[in-house]
C-alpha positions in Angstrom: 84.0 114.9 111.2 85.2 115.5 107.5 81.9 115.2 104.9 80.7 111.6 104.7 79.8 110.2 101.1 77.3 107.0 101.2 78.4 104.2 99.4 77.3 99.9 98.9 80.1 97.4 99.5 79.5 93.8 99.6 80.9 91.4 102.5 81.5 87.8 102.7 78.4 87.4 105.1 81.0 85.7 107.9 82.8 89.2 107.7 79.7 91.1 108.4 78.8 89.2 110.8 81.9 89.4 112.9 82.0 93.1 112.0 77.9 93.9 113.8 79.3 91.7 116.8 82.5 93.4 117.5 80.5 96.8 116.7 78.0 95.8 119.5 80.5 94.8 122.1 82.7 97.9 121.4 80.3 100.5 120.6 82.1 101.7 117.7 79.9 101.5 113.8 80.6 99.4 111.2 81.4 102.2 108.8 83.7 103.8 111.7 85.8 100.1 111.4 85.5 100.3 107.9 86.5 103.9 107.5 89.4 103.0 109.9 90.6 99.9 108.1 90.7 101.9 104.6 92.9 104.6 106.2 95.0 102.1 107.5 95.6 100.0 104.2 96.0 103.7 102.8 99.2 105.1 105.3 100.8 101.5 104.4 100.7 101.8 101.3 101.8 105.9 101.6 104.7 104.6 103.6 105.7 101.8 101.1 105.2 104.6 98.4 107.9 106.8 100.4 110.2 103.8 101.2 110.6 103.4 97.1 110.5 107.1 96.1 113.5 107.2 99.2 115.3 103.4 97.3 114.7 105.1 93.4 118.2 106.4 93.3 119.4 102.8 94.0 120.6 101.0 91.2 118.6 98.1 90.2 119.6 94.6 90.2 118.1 91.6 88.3 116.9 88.3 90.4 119.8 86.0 88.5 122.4 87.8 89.7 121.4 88.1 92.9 120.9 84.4 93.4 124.2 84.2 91.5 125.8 86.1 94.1 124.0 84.6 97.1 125.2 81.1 95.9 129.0 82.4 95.4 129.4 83.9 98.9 128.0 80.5 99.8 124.9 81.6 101.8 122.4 79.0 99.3 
């Protein structure tokens, strides 16, 4: 395991609670969820950074015209 760093977070207390009863019943800590949830939020939001690095050559179209468009090919 990498180097751990110790660090206070507050919960809504209905949160922690579910947390210590699923970390009972699956034998898995509450930092291990909690480290697991973090690098989860963390490779969506890599892959949502690559998904507009990947759309920045795209040119960029403003929300009027769009619904402009949308209304003239009939499809609002």
């Amino acid at each position: 395991m990498s180097e751990t760093k110790r660090t206070t977070i507050y919960l809504d207390s209905e949160l922690h609670r579910a947390l210590r009863l699923r970390s009972a019943a699956s034998d898995v800590s509450i930092s291990e969820m909690v480290n697991d949830a973090v690098r989860l939020a963390l490779a969506e939001d890599a892959i949502d950074l690559e998904a507009s690095e990947v759309r920045e050559g795209e040119p960029a179209l403003d929300f009027e015209t769009v619904v402009r468009d949308l209304k003239r090919r009939g499809r609002l």
